[in-house]
DSSP file (Angstrom, degrees, kcal/mol; ACC not computed):
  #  RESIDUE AA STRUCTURE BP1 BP2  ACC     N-H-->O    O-->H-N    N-H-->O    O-->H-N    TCO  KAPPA ALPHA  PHI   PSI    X-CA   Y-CA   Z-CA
    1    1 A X              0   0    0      0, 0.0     2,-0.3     0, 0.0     3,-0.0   0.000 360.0 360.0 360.0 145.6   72.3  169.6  -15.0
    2    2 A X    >>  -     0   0    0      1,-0.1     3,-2.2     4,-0.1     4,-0.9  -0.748 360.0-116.3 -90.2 146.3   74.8  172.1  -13.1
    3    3 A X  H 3> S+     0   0    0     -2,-0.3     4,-2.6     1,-0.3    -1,-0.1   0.764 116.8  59.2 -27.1 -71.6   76.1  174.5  -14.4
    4    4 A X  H 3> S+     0   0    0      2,-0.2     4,-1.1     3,-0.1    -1,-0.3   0.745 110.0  48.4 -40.5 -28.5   79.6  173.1  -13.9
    5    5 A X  H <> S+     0   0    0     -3,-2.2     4,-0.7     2,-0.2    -2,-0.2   0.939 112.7  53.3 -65.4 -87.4   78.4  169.6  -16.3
    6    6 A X  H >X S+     0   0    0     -4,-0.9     4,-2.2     2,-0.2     3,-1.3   0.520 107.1  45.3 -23.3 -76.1   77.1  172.0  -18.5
    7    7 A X  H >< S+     0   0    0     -4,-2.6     3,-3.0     1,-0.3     4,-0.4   0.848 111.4  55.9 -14.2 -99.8   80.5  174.2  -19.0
    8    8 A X  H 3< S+     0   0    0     -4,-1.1     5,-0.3     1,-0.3    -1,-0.3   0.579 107.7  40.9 -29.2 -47.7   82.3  171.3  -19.3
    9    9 A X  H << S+     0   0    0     -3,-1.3    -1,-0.3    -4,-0.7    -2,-0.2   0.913 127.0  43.3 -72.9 -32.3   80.0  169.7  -22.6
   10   10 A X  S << S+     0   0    0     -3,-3.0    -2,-0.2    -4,-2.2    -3,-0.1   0.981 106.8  70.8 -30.9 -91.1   80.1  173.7  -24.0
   11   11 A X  S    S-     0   0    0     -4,-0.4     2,-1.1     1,-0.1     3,-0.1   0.351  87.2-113.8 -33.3 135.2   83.4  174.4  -23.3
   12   12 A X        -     0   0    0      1,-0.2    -1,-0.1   133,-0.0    -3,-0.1  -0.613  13.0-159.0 -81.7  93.2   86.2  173.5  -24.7
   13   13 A X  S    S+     0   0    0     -2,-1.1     2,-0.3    -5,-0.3    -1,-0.2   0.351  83.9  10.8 -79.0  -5.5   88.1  171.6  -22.4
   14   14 A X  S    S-     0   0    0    128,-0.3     2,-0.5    -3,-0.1   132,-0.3  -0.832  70.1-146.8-140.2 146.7   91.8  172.3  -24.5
   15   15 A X    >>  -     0   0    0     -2,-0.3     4,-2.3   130,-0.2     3,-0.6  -0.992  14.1-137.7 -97.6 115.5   91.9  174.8  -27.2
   16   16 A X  H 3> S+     0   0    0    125,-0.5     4,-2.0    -2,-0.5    -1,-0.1   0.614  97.1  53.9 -45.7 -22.2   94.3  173.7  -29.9
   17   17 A X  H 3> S+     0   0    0      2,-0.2     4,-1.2     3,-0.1    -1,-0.2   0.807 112.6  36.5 -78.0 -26.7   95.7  176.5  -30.4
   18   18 A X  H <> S+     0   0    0     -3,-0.6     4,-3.4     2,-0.2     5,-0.3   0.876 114.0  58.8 -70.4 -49.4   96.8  177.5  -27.0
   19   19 A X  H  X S+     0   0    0     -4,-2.3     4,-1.2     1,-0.2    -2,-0.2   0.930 110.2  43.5 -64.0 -43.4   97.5  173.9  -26.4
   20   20 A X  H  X S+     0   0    0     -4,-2.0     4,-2.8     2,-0.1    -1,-0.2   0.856 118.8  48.4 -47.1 -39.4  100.2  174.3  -29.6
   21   21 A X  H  X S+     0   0    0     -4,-1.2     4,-0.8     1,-0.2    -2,-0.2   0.613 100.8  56.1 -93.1 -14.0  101.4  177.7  -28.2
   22   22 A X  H  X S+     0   0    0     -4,-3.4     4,-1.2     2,-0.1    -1,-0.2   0.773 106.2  54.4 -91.9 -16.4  101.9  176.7  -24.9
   23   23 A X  H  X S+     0   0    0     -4,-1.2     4,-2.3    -5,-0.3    -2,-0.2   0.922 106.7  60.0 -52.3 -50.8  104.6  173.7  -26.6
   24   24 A X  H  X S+     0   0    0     -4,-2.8     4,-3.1     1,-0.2     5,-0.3   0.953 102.6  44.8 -35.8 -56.9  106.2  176.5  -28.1
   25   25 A X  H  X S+     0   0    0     -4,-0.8     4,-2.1     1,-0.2    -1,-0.2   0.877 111.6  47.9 -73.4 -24.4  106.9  178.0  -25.3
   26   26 A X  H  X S+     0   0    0     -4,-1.2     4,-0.7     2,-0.2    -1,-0.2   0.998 116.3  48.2 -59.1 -46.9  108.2  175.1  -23.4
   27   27 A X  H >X S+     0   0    0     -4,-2.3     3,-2.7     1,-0.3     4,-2.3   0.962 106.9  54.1 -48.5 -68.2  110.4  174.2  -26.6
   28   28 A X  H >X S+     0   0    0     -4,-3.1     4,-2.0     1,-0.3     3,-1.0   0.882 110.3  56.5 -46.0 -50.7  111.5  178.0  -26.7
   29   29 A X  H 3X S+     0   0    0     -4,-2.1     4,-1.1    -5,-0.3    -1,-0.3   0.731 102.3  47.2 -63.5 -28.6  112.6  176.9  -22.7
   30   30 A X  H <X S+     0   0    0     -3,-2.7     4,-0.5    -4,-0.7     5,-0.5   0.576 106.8  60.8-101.8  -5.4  114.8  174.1  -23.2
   31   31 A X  H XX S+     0   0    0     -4,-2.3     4,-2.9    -3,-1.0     3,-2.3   0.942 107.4  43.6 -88.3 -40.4  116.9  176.0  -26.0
   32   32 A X  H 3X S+     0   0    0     -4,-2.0     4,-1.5     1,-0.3    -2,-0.2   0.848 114.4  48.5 -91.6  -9.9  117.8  178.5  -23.9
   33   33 A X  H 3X S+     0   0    0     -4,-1.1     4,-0.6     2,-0.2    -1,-0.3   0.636 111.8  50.6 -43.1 -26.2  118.6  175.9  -20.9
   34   34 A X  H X< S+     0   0    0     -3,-2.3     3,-0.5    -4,-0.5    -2,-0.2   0.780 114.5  48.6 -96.0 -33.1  120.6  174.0  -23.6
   35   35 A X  H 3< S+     0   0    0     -4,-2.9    -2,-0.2    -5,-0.5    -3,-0.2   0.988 103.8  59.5 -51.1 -39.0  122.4  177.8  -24.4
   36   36 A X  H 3< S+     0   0    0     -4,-1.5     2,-0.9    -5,-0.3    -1,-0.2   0.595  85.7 100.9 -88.9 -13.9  123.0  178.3  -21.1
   37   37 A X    <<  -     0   0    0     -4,-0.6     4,-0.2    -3,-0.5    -1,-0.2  -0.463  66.5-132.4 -58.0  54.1  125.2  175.1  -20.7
   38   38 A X    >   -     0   0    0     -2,-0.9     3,-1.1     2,-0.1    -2,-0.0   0.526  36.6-110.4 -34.2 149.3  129.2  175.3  -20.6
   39   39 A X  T 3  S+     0   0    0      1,-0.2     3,-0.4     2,-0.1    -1,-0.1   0.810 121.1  69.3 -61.2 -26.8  130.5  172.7  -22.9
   40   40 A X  T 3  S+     0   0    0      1,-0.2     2,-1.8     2,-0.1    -1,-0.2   0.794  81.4  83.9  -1.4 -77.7  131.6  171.1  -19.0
   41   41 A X    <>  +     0   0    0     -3,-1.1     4,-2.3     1,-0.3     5,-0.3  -0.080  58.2 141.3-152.1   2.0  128.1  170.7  -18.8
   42   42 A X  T  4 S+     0   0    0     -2,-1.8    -1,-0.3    -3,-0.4    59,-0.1   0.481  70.8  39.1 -44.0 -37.1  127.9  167.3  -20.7
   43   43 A X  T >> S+     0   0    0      1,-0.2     3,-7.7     2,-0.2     4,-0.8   0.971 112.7  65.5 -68.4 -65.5  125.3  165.0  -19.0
   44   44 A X  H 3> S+     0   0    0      1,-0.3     4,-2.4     3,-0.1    -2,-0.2   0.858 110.4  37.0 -26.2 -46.1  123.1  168.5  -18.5
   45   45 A X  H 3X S+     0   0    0     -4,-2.3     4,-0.9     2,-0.2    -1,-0.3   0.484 103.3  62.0-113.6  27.1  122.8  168.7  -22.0
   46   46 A X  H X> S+     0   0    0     -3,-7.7     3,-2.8    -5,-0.3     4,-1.2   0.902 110.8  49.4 -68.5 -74.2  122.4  165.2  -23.0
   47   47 A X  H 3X S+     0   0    0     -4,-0.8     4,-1.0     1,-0.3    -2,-0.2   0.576 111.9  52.5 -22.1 -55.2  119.2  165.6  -20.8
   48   48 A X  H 3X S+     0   0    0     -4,-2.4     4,-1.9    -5,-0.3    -1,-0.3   0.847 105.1  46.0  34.5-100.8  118.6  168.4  -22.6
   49   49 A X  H <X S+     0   0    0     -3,-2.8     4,-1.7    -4,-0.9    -2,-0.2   0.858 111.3  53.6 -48.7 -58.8  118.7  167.3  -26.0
   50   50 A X  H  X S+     0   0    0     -4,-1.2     4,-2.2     2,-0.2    -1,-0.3   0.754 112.2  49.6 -68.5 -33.5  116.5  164.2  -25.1
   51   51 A X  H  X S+     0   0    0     -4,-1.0     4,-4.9    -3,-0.3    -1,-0.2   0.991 114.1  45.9 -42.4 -65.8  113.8  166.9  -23.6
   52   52 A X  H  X S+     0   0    0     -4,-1.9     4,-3.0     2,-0.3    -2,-0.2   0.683 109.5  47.0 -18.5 -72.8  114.1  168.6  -26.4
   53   53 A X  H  X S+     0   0    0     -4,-1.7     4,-4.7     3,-0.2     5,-0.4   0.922 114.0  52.4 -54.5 -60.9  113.9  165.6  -29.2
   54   54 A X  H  X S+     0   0    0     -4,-2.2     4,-1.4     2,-0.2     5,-0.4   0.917 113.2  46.8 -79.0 -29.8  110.5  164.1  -27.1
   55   55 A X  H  X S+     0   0    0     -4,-4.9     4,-2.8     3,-0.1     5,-0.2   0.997 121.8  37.3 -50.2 -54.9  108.7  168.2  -27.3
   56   56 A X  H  X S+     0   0    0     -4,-3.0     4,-1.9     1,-0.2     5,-0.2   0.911 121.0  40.5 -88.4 -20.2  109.4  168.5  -30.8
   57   57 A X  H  X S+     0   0    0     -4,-4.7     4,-2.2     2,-0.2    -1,-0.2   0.966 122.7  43.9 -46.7 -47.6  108.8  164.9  -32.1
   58   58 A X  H  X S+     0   0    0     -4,-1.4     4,-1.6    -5,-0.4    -2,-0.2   0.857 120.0  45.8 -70.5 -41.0  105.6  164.6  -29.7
   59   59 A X  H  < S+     0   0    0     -4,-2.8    -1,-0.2    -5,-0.4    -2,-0.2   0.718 112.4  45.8 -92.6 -19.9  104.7  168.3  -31.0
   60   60 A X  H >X S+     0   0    0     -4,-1.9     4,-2.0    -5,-0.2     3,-1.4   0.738 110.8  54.8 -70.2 -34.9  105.3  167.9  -34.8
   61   61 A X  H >X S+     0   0    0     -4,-2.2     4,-3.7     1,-0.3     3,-1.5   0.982 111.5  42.0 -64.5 -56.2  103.3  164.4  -34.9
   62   62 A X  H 3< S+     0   0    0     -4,-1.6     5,-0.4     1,-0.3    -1,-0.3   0.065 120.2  46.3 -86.1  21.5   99.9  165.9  -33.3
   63   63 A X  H <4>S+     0   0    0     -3,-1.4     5,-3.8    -2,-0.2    -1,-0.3   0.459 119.1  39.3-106.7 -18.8  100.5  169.1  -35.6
   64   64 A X  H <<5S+     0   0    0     -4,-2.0    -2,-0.2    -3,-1.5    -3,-0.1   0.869 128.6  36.5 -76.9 -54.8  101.2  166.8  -38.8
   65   65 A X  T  <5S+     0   0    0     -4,-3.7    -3,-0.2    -5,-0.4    -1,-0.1   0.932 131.0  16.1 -50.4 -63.0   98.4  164.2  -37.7
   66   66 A X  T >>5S+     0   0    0     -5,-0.2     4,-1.1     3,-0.1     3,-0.6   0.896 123.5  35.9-132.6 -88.8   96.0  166.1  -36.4
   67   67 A X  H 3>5S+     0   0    0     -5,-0.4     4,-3.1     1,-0.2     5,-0.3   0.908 111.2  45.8 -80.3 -38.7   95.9  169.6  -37.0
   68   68 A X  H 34<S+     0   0    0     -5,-3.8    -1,-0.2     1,-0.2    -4,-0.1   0.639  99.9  67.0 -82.4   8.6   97.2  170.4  -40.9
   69   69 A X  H X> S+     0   0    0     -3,-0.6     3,-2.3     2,-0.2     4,-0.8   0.979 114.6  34.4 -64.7 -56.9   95.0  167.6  -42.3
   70   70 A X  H 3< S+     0   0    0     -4,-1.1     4,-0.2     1,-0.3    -2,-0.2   0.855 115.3  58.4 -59.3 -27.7   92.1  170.5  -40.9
   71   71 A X  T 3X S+     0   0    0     -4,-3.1     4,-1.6     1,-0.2     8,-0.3   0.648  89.7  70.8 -81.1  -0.4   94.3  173.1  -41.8
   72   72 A X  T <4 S+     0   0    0     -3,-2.3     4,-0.5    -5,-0.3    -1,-0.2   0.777  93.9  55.7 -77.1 -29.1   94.4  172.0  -45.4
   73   73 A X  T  < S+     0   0    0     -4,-0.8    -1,-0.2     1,-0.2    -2,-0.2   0.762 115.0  36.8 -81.9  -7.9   91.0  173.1  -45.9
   74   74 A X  T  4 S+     0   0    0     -4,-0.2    -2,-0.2     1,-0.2    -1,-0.2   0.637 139.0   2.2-118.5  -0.4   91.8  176.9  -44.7
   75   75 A X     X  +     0   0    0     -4,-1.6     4,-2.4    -7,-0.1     5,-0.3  -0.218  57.4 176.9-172.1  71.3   95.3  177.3  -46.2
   76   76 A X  H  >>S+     0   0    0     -4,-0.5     4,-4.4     2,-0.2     5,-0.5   0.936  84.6  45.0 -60.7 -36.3   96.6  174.4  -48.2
   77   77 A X  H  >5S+     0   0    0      1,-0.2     4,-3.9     2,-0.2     5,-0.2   0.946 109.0  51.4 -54.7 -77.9  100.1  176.5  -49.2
   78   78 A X  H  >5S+     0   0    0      1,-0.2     4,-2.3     2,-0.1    -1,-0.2   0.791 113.8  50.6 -33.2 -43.7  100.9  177.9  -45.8
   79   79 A X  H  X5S+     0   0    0     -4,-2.4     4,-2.3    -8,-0.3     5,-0.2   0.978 113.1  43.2 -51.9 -50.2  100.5  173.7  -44.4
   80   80 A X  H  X5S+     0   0    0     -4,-4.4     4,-3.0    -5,-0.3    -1,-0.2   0.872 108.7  55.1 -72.1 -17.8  102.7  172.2  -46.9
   81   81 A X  H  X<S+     0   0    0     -4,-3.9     4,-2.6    -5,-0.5     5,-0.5   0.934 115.3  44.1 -59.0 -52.0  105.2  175.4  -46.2
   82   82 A X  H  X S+     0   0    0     -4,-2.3     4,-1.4     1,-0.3    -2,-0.2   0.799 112.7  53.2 -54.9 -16.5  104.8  173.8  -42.2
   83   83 A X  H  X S+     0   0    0     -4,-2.3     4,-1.3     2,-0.2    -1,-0.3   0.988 110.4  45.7 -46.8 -65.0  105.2  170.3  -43.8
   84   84 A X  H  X S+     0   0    0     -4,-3.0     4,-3.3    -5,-0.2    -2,-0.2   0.860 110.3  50.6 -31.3 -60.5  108.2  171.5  -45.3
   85   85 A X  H  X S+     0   0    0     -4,-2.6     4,-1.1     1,-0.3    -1,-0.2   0.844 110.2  55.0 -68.2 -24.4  109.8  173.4  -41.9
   86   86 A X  H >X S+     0   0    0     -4,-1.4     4,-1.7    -5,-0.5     3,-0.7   0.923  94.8  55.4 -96.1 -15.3  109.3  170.4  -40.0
   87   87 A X  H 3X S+     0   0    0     -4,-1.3     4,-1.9     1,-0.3    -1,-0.2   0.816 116.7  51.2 -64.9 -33.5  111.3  167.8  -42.3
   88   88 A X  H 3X S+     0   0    0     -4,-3.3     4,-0.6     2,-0.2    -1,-0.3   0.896 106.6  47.1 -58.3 -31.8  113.9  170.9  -41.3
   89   89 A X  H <X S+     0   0    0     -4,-1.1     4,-3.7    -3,-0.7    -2,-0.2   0.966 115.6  45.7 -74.7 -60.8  113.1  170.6  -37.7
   90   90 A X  H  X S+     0   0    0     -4,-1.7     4,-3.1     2,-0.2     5,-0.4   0.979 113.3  49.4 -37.7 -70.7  113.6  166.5  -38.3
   91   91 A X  H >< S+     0   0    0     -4,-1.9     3,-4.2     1,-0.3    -2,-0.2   0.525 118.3  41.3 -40.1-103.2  117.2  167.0  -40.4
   92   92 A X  H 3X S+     0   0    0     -4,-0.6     4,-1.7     1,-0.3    -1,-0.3   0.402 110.7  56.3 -18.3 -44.4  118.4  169.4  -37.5
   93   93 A X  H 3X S+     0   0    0     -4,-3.7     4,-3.2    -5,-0.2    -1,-0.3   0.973 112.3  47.6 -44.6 -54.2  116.9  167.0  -34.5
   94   94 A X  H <X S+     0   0    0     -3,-4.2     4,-1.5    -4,-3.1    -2,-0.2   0.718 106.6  51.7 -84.7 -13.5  119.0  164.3  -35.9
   95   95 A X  H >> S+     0   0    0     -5,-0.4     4,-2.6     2,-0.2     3,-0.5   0.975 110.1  49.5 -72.7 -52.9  122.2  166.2  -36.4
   96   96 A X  H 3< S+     0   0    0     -4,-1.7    -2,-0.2     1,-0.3    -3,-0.1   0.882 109.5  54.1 -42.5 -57.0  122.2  167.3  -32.8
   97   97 A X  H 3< S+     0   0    0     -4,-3.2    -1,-0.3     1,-0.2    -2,-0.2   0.925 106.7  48.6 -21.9 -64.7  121.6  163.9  -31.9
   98   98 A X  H << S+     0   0    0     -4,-1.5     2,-0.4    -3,-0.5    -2,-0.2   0.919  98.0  85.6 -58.8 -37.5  124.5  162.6  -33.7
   99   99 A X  S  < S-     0   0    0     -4,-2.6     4,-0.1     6,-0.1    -4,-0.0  -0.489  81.4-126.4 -66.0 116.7  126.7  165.3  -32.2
  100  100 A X    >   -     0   0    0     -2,-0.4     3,-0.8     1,-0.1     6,-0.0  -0.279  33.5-113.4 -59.5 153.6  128.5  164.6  -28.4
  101  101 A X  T 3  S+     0   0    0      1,-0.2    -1,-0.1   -59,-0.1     6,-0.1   0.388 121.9  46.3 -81.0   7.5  127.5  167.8  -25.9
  102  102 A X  T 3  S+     0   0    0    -61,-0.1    -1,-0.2     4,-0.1     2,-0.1   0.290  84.9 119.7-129.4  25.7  131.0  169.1  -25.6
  103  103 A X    <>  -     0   0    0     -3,-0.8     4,-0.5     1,-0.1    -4,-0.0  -0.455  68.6-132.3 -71.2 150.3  131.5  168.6  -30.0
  104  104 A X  T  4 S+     0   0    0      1,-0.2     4,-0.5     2,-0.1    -1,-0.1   0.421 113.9  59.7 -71.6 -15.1  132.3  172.6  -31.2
  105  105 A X  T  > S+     0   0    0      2,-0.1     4,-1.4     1,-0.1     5,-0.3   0.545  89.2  79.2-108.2   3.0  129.6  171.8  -33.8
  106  106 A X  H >> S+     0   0    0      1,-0.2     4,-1.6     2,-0.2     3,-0.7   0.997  98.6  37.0 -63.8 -60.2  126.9  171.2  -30.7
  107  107 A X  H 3X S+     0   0    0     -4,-0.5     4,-3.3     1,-0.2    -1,-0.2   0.884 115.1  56.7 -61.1 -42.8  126.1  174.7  -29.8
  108  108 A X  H 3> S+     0   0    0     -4,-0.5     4,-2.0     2,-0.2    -1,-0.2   0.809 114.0  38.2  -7.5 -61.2  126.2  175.7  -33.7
  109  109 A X  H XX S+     0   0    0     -4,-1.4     3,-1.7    -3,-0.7     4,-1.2   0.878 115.1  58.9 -83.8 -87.2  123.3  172.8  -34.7
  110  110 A X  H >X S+     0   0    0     -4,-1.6     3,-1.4     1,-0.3     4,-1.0   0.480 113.1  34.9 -12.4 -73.9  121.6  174.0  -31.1
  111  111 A X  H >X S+     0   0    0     -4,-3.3     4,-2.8     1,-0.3     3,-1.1   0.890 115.4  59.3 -61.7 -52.9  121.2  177.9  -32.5
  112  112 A X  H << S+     0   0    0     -4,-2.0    -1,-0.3    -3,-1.7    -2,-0.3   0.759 118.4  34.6 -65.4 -26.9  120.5  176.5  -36.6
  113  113 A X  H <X S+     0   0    0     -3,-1.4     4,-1.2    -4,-1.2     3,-0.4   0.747 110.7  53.1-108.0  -2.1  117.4  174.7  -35.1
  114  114 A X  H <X S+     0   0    0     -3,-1.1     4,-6.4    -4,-1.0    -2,-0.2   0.818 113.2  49.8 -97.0 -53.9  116.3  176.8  -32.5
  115  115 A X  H  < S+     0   0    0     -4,-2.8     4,-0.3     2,-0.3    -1,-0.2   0.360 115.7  45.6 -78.3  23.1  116.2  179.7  -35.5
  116  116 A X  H  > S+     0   0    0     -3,-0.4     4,-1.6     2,-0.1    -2,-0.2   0.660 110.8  50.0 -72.4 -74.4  114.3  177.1  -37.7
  117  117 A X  H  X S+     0   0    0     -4,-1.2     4,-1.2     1,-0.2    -2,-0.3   0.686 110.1  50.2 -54.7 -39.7  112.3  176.5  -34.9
  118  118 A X  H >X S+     0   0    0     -4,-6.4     4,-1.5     2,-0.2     3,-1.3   0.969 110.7  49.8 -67.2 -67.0  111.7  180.5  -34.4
  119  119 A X  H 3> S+     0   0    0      1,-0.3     4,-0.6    -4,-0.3    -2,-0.2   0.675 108.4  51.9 -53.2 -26.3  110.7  181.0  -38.1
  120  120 A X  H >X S+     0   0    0     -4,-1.6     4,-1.6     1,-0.2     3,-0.8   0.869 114.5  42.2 -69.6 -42.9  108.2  178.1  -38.1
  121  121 A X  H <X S+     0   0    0     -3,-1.3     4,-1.9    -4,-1.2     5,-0.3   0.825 109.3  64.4 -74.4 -27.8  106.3  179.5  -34.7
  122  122 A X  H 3X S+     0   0    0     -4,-1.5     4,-3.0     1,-0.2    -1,-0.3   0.868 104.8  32.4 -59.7 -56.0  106.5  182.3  -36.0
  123  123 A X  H <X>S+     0   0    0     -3,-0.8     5,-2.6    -4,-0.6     4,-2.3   0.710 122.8  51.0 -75.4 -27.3  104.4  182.1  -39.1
  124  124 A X  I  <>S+     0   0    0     -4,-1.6     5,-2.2     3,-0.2     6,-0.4   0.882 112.9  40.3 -70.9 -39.5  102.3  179.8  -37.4
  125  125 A X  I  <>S+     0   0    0     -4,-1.9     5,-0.6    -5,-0.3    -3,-0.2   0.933 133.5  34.2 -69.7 -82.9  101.6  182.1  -34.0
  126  126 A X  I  <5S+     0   0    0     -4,-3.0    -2,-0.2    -5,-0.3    -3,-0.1   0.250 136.0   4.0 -86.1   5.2  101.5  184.9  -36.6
  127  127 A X  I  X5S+     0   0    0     -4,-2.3     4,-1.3     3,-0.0    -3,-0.2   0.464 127.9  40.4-142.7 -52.6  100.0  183.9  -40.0
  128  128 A X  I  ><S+     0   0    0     -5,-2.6     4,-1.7     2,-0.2    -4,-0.2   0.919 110.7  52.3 -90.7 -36.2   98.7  180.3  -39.9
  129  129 A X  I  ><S+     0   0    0     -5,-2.2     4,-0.7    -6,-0.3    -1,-0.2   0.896 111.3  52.6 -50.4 -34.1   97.0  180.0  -36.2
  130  130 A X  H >><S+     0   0    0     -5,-0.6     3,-2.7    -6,-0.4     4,-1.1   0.993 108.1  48.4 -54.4 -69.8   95.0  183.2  -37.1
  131  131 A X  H 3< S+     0   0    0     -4,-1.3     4,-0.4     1,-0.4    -2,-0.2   0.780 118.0  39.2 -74.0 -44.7   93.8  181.7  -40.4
  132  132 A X  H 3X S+     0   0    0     -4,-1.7     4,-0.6     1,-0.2    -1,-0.4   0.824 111.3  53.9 -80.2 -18.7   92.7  178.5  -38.8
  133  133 A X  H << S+     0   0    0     -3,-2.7    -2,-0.2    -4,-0.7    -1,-0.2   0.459 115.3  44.7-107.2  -5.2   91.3  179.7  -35.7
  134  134 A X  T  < S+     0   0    0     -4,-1.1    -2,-0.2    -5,-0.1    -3,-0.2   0.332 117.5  40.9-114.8   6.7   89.1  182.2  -38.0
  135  135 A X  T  4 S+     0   0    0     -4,-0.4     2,-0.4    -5,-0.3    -3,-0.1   0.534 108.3  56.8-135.5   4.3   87.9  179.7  -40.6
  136  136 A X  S  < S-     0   0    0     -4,-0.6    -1,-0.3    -5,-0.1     2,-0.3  -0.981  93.4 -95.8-129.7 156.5   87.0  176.3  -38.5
  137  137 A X    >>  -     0   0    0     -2,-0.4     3,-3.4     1,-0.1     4,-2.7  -0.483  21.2-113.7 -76.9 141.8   84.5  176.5  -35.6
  138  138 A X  H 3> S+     0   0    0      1,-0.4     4,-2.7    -2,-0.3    -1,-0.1   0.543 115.9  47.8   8.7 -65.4   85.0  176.9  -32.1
  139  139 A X  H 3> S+     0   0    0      2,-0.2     4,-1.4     1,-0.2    -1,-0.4   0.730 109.6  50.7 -83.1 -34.4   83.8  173.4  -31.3
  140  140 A X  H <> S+     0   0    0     -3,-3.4     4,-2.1     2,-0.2    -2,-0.2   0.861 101.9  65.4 -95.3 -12.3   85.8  171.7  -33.9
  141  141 A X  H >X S+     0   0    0     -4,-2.7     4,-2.9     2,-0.2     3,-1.0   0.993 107.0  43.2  -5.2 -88.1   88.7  173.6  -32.4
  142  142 A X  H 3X S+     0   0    0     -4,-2.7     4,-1.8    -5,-0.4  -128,-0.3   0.741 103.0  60.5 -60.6 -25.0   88.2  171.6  -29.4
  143  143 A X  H 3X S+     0   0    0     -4,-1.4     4,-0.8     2,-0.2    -1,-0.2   0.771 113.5  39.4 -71.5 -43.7   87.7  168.6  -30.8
  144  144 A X  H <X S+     0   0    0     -4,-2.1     4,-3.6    -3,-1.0     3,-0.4   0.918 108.3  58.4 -82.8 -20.8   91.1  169.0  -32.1
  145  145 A X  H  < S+     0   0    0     -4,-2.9     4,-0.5  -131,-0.2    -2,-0.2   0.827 110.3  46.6 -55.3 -41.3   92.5  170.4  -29.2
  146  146 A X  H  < S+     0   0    0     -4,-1.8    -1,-0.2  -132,-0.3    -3,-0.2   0.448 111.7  49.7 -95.8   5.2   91.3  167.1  -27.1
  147  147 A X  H  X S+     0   0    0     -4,-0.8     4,-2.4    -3,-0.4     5,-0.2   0.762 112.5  46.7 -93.4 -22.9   92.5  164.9  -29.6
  148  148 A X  H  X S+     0   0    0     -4,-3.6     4,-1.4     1,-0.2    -2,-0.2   0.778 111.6  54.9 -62.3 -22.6   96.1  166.7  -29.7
  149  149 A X  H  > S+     0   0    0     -4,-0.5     4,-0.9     2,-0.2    -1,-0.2   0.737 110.4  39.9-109.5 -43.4   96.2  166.7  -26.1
  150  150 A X  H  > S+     0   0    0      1,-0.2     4,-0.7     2,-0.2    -2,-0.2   0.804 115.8  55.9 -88.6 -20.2   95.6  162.9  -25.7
  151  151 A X  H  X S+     0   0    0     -4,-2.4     4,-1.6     2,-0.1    -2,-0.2   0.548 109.4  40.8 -77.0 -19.4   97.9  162.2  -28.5
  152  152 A X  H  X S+     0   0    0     -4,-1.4     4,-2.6    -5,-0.2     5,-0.2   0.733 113.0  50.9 -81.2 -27.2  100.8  163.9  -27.4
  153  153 A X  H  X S+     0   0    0     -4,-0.9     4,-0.7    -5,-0.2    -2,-0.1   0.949 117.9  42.7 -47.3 -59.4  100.6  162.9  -23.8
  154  154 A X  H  X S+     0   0    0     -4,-0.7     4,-0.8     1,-0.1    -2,-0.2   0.902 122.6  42.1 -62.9 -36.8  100.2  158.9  -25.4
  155  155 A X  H  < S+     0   0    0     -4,-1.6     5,-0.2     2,-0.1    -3,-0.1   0.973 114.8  51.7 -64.7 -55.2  103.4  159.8  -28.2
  156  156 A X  H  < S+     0   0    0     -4,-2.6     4,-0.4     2,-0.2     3,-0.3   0.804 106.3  46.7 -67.1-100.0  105.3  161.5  -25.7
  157  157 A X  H >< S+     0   0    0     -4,-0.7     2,-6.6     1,-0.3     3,-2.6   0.091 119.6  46.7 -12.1-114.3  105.4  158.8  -22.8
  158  158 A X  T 3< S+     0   0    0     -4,-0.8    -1,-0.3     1,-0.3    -2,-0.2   0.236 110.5  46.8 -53.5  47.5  106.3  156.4  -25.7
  159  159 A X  T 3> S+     0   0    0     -2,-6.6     4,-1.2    -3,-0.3    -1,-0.3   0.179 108.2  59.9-129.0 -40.7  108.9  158.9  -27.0
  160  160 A X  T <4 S+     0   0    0     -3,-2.6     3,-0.4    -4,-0.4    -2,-0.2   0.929 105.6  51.1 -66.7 -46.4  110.0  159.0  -23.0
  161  161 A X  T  4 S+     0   0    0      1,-0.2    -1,-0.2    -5,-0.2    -3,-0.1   0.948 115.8  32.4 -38.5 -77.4  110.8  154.9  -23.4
  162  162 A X  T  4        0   0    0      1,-0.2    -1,-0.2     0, 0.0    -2,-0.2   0.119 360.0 360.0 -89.2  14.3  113.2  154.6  -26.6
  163  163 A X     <        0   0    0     -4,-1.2    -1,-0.2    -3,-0.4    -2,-0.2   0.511 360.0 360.0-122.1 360.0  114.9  157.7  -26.3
């Protein structure tokens, strides 16, 4: 077999945790695009919003699904805190939603979920990704990493439809 086959059955072809941390950072991208808007700016930050809604829906199910069922076996407390932050994440999605882009309360909601949205990565990037990436193996890593991968791809395109 060549080498390259090989890699490829080794390897992990996504690591979940990179594959979570590089959603962060997109998420982290469209708030400050949605900062950066003048209230003018309305359509921009419908478009926005609706980015926005399909990262973090698509990127809470495949961590809710998928990764803190595993992560219940290496830190049940820290998961249920992340349970917790994302039913915040949810509340906050749905006010912004409800809000028009040139409401006084838009930019308000925008900054209260984005600093939601910071504390949760926060502990996760700095307390609960450690603790999972040091107590399940390598290989079942990947395993979750290429089912998150294929389930956020499938959620999001049907997130991209109805919203």
């Amino acid at each position: 077999m060549p080498y390259s086959q090989k890699k490829l059955m080794t390897e992990p072809a996504v690591d979940a945790i990179q594959l979570l941390q590089l959603q962060h950072r997109e998420v982290e991208g469209i708030f400050a695009e949605l900062e950066a808007t003048p209230p003018s700016a309305v359509k921009e930050r419908e478009e926005l919003v609706r980015h926005l809604v399909i990262a973090l829906e698509a990127h809470t199910w495949i961590e809710e699904k998928i990764l803190y069922p595993a992560g219940l076996e290496v830190d049940p407390v820290l998961t249920f805190e992340a349970y917790e932050e994302h039913s915040l994440i949810q509340f906050m999605l749905h006010k912004i939603v409800e809000t028009e882009a040139d409401d006084e309360a838009f930019l308000p909601r925008v900054k209260v979920l984005k600093e939601i949205v910071a504390h949760h990565v926060k502990e996760e990037e700095g307390e609960y990704f450690i603790e999972v990436q040091n107590k399940l193996s390598r290989r079942r890593l990947a395993d979750i990493g290429i089912e998150m991968h294929d389930e956020f791809a499938s959620r999001t395109k049907r997130l991209r439809v109805v919203i």
